[in-house]
SERO-4910 file (N, C-alpha, C, O; in steps of 0.05 Angstrom, whole numbers):
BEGIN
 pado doro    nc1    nc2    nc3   cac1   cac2   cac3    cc1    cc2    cc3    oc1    oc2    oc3
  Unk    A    -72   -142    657    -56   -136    633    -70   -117    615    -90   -125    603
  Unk    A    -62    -92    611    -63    -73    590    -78    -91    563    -74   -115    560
  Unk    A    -91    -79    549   -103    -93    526    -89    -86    500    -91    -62    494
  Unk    A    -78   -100    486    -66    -97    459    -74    -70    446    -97    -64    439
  Unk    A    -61    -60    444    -71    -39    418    -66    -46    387    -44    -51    378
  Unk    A    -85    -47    375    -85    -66    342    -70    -43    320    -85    -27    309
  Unk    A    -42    -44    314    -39    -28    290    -43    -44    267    -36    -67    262
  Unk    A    -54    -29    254    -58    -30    220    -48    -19    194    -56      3    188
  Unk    A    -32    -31    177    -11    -28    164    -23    -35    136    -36    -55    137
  Unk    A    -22    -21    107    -33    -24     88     -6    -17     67      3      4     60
  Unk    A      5    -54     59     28    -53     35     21    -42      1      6    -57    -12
  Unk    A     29    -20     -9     17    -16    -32     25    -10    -46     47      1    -42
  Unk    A     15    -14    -75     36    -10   -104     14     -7   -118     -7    -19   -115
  Unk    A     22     15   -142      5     18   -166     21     11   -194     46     11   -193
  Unk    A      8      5   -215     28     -4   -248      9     29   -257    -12     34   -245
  Unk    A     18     47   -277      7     69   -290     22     64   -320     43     52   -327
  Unk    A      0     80   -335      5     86   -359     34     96   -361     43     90   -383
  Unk    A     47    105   -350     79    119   -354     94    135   -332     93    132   -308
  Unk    A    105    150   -342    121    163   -305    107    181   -303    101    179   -279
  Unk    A     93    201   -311     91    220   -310     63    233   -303     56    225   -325
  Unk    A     46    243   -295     22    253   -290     21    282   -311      7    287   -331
  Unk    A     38    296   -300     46    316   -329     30    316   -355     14    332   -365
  Unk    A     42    289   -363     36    279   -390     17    267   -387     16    248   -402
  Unk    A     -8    272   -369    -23    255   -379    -36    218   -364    -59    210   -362
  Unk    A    -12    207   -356    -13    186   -343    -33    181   -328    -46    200   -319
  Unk    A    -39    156   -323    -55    148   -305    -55    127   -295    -40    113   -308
  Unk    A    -68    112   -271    -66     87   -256    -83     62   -276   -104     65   -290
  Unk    A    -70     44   -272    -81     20   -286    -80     -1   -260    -92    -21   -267
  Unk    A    -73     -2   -242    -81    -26   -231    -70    -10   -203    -58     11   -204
  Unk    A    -77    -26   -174    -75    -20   -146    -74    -50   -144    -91    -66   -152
  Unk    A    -45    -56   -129    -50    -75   -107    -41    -69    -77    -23    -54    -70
  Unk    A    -58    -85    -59    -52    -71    -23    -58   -101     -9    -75   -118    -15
  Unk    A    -39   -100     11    -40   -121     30    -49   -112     62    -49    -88     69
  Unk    A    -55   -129     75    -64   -113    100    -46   -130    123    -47   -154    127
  Unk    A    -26   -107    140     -7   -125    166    -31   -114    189    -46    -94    186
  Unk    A    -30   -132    210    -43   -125    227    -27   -133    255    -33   -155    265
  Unk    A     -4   -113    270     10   -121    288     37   -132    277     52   -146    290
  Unk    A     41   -122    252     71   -136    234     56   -166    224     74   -182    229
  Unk    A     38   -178    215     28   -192    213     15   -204    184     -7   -195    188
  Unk    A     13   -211    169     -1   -215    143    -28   -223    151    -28   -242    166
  Unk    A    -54   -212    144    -74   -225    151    -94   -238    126   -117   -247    129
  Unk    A    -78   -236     97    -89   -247     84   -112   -233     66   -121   -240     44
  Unk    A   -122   -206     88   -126   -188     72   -116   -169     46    -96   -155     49
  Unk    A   -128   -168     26   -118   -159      5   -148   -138     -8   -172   -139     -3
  Unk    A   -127   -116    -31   -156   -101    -47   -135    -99    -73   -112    -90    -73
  Unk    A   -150   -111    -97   -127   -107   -127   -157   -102   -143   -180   -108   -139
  Unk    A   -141    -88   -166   -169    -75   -178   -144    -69   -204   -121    -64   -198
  Unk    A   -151    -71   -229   -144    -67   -248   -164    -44   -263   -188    -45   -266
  Unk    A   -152    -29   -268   -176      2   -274   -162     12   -305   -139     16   -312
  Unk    A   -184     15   -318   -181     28   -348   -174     56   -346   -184     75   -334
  Unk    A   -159     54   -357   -144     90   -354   -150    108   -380   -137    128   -385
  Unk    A   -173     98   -395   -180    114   -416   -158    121   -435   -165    138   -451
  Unk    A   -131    111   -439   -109    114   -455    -96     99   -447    -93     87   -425
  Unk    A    -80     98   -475    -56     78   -481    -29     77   -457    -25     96   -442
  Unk    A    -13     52   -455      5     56   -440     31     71   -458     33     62   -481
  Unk    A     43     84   -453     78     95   -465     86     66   -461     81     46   -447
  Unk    A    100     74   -480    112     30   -493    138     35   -475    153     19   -487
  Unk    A    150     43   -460    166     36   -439    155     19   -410    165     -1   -400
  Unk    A    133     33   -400    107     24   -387     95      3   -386     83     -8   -367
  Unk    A    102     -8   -417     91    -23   -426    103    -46   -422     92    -68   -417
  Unk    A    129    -41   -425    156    -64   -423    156    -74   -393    161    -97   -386
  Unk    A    150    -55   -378    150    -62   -344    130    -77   -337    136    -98   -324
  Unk    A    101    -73   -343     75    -87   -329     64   -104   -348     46   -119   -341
  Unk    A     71   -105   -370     60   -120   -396     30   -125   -395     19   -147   -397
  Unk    A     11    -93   -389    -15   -100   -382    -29    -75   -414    -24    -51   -417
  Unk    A    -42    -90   -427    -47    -84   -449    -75    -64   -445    -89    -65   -425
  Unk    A    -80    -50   -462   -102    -25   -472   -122    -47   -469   -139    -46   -451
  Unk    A   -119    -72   -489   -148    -90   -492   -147   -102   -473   -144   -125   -482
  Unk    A   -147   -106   -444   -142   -124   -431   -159   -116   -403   -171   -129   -386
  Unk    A   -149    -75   -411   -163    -59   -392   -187    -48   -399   -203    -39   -382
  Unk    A   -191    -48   -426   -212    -36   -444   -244    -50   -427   -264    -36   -431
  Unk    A   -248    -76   -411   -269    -79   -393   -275    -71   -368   -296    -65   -356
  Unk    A   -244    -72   -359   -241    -58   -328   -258    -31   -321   -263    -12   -336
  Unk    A   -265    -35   -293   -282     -9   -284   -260     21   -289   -236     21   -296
  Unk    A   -270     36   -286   -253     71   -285   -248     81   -266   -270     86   -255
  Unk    A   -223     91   -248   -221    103   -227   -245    103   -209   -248     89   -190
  Unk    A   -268    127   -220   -278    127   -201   -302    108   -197   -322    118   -185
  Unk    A   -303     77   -207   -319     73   -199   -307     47   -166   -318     33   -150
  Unk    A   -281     54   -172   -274     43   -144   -269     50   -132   -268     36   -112
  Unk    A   -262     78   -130   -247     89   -105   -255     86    -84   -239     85    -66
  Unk    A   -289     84    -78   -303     80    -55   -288     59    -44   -272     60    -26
  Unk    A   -294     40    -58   -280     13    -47   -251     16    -29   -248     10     -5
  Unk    A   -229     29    -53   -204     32    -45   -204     43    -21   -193     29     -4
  Unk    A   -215     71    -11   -210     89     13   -225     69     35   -218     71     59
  Unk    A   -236     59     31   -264     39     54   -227     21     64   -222     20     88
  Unk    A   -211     12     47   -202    -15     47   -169     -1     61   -153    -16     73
  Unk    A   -163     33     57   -145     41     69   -148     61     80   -130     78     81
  Unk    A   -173     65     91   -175     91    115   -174     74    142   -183     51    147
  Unk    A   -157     92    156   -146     89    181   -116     75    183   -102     81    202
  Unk    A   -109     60    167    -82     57    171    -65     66    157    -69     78    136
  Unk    A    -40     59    170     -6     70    161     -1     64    134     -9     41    133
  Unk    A      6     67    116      5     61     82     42     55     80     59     71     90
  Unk    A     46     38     71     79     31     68     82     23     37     76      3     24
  Unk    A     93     44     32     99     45     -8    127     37     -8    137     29     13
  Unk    A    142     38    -29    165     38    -33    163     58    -60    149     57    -80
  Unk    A    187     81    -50    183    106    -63    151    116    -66    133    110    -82
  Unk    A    152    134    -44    122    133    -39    112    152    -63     93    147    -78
  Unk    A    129    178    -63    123    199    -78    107    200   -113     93    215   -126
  Unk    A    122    171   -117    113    168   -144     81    154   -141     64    169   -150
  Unk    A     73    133   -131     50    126   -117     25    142   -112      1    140   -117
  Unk    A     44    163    -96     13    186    -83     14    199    -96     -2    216    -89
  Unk    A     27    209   -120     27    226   -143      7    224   -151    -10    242   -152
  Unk    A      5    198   -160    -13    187   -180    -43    184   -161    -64    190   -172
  Unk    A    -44    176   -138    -65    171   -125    -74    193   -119    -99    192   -115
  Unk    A    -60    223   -114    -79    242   -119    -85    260   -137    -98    281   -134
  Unk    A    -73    251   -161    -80    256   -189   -109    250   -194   -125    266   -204
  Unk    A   -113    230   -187   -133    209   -196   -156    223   -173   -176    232   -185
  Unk    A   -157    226   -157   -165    237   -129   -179    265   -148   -203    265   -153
  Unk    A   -157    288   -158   -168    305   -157   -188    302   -177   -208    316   -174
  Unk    A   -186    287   -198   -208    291   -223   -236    293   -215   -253    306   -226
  Unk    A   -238    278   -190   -269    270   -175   -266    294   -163   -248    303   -150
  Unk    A   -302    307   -174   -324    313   -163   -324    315   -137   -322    338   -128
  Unk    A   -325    290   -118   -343    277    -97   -310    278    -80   -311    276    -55
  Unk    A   -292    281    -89   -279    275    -69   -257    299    -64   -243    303    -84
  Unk    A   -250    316    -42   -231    332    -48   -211    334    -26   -201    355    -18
  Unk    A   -207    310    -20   -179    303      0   -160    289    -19   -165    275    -40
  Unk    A   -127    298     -2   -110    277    -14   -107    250      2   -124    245     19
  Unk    A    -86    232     -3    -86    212      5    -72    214     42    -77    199     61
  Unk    A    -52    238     40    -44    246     63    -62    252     88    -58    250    113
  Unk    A    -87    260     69   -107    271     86   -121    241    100   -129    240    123
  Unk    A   -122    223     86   -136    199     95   -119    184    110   -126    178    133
  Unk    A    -82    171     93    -72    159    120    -49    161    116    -40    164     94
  Unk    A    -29    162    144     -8    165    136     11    151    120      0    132    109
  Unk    A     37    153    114     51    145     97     74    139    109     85    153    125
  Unk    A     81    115    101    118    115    114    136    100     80    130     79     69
  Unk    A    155    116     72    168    112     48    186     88     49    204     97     64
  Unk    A    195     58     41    207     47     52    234     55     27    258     53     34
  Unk    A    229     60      8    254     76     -3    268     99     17    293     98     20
  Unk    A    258    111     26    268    133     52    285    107     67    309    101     64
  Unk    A    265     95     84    282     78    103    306     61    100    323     57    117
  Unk    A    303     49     73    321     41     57    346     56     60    366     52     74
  Unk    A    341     73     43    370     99     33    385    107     78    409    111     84
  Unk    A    371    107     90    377    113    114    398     85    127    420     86    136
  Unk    A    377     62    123    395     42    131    416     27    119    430     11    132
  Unk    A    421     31     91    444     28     76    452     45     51    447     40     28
  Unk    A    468     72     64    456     95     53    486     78     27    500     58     31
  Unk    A    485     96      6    503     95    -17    501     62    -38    516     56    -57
  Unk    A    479     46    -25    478     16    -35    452     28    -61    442     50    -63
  Unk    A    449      6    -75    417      6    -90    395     -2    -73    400    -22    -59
  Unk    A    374      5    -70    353      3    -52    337      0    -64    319     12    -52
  Unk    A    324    -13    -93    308     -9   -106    291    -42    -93    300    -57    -75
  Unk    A    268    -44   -106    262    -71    -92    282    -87    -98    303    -86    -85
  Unk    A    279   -105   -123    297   -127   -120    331   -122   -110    345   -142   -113
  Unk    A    342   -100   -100    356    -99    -87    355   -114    -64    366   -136    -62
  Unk    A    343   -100    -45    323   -113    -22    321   -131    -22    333   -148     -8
  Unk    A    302   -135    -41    300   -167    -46    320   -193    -44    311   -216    -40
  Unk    A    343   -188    -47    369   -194    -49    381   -188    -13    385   -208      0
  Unk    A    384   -176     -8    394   -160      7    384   -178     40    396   -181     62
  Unk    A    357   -187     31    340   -196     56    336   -221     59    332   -235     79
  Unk    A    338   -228     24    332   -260     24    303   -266     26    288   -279     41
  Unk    A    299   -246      1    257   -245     -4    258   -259    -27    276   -254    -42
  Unk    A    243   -274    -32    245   -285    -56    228   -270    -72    208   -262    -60
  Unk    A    229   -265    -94    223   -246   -125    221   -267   -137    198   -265   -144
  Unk    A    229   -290   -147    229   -306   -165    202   -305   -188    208   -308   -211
  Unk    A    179   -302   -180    159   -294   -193    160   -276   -206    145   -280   -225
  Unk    A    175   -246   -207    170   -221   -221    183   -218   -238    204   -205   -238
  Unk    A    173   -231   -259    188   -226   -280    173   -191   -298    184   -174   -312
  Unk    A    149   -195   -287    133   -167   -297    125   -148   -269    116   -157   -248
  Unk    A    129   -124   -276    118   -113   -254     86   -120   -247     70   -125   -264
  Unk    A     79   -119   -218     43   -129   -219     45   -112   -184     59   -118   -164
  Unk    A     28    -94   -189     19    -90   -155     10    -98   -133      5    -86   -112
  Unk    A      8   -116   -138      0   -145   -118     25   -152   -107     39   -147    -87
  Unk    A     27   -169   -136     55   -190   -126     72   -167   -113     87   -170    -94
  Unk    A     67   -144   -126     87   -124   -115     86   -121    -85    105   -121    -69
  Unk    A     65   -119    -80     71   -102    -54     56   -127    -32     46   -124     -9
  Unk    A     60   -147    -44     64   -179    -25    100   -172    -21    110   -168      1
  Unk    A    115   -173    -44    142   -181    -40    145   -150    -20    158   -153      2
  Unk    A    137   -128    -25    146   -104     -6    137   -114     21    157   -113     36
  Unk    A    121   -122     31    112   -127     51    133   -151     82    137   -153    106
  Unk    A    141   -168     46    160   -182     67    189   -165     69    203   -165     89
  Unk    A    193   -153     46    216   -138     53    215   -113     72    236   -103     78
  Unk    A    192   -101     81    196    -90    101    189    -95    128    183    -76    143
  Unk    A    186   -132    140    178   -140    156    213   -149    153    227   -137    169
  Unk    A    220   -159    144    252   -170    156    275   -134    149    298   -133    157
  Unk    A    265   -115    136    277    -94    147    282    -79    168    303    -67    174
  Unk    A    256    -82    183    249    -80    208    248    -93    225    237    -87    245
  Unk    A    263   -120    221    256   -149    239    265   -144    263    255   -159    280
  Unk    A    281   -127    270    286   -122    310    258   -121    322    253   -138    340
  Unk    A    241   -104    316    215    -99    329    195   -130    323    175   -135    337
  Unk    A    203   -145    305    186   -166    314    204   -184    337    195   -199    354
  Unk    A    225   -179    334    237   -198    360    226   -187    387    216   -200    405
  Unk    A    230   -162    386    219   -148    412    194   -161    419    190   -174    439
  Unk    A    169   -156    391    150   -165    396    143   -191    412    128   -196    431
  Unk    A    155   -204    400    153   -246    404    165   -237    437    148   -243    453
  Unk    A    190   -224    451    198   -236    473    174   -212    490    171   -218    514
  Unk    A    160   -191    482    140   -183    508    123   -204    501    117   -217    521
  Unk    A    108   -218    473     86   -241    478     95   -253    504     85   -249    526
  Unk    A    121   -272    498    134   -289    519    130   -286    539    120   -304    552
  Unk    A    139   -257    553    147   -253    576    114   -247    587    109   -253    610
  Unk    A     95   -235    572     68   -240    584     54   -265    584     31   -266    592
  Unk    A     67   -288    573     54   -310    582     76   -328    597     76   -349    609
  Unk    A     89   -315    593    115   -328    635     92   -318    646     74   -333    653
  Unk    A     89   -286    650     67   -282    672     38   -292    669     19   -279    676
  Unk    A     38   -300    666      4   -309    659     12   -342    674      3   -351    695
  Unk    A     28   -353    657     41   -389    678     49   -387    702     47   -406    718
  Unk    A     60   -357    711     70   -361    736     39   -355    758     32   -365    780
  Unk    A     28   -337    743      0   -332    761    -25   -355    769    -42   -358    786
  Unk    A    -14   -367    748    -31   -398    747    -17   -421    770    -28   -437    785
  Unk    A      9   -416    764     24   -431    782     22   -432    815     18   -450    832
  Unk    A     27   -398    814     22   -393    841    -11   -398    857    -15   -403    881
  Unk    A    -27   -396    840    -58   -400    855    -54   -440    866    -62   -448    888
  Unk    A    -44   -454    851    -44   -480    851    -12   -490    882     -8   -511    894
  Unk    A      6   -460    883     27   -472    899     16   -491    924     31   -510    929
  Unk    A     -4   -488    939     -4   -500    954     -2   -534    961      4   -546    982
  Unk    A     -9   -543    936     -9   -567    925     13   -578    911     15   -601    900
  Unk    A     32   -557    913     56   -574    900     73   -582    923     68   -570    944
  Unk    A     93   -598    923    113   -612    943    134   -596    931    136   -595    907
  Unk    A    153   -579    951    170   -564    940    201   -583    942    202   -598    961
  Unk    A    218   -583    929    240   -593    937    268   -584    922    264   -566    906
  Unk    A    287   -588    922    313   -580    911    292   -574    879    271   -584    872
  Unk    A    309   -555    864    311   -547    836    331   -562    823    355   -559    829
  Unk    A    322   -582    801    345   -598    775    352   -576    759    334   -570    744
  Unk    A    371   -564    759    391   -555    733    395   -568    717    410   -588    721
  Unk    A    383   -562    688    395   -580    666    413   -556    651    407   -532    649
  Unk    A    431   -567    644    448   -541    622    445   -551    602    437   -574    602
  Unk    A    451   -531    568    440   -538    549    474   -559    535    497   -551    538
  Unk    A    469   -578    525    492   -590    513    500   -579    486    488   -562    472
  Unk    A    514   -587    483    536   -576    449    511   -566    429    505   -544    419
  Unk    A    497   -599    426    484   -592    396    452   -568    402    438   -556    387
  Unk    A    453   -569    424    432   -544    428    439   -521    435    423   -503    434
  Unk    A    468   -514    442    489   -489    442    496   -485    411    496   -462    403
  Unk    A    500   -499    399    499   -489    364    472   -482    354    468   -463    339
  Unk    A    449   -500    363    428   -490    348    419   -466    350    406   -454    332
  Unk    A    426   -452    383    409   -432    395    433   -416    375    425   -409    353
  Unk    A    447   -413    378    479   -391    360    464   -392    327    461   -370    318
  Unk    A    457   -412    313    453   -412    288    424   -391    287    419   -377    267
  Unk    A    410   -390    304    384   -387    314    397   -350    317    391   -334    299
  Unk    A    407   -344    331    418   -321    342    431   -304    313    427   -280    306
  Unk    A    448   -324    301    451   -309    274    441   -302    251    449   -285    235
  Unk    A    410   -325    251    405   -316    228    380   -283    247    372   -262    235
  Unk    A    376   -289    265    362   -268    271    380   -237    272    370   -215    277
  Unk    A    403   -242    267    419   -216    269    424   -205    235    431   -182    227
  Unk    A    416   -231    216    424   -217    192    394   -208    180    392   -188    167
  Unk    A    370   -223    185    350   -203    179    341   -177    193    326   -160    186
  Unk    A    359   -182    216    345   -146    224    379   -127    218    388   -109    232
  Unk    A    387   -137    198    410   -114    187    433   -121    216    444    -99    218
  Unk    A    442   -135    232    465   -130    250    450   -118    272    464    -98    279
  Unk    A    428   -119    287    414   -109    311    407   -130    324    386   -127    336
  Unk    A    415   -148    325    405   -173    349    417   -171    374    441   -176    374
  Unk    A    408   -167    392    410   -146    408    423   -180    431    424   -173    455
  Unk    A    429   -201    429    424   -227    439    468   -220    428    490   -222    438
  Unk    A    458   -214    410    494   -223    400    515   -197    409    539   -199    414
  Unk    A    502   -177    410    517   -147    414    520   -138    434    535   -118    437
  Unk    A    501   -155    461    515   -137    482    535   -130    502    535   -108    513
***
């Protein structure tokens, strides 16, 4: 059997001083989660960073993270080492990425020491893009999604890049949920093969005789159907069990 190949997936969100880099803006906090194989591994990197200026009081209303609060926090660059160590080599999954790497290579270019963008380190997949693609003319904003997928938000009452891009993470693991079904039935079907190879070394020792057919009864023909539907509404109407 072929050996797994390990992808690595890095969920991420930043809170900034305001919209704009233009004006000035800057990052106040990074949070990132780490999928490994569609996976949560529990890995995480959050860093709250002093941005040397005030937030724009709209900014302010969203992340409710105060001047005095950041006024101890380290400065851009004394983490970035950290940050690039924690997302070089994998796939980066933002929601609305553009605004994100704006800011991340805003912050990027000020340093001295460093003169790549973030593109240059890993790639990017926009889940606002994928969004607008798979239900083009709806709102796609998170708590859209959020809604939409049956992620629970209940916690966000303030924006936070953590919590943020925990809740992105599940919303783009049941956006994409066909490919974990795929996933789970090749596990399966490589450990049928793996039981049957085991089986067969041992056939000699078994007594062979007629095969019992059991069929499945009523209340396990509803469960597998309830089972079948809810797997068709998190991967958007692709359950490939009900459609063909």
């Amino acid at each position: 059997m072929a050996e797994q190949q390990l992808k690595r997936q890095v969920v991420l969100d930043t809170e900034t001083t305001g919209l704009s880099t233009a004006d000035g803006n800057r990052i106040i906090e990074i949070g990132c989660v780490e999928l490994i194989n569609r996976r949560l591994t529990g890995e995480t990197f959050h860093q709250y960073i002093n941005p040397e200026r005030e937030s724009e009081a709209g900014a302010l209303e969203v992340h409710g993270i105060t001047t005095e609060f950041l006024a101890d926090k380290p400065k851009f660059e004394d983490i970035v080492g950290d940050f690039i160590t924690f997302i070089e080599g994998a796939e980066l999954i933002i929601h609305n990425a553009s605004f994100d790497i704006g800011f991340l290579d805003f912050e990027l270019s000020k340093l001295k020491t460093e003169k790549r963008c973030i593109k240059d380190i890993c790639p990017v997949l926009d889940t606002l893009k994928l969004a607008k693609e798979k239900h083009p003319g709806q709102k796609n904003n998170l708590d859209a999604l959020c809604r939409r997928y049956d992620v629970d938000n209940s916690n966000r009452e303030l924006h936070g890049a953590l919590l943020d891009s925990e809740i992105l993470a599940d919303v783009y693991l049941a956006m994409t949920g066909g490919q974990v079904s795929l996933s789970l039935m090749a596990e399966q079907i490589d450990n049928a093969d793996a039981t049957s190879t085991l089986q067969d070394e041992h056939s000699s020792k078994r007594i062979h005789g007629p095969l019992r057919v059991i069929f499945a009864d009523t209340d396990e023909l509803e469960a597998h159907n309830a089972t079948l539907q809810r797997l068709d509404k998190v991967s958007g109407g692709n359950c490939v069990w009900l459609h063909k």
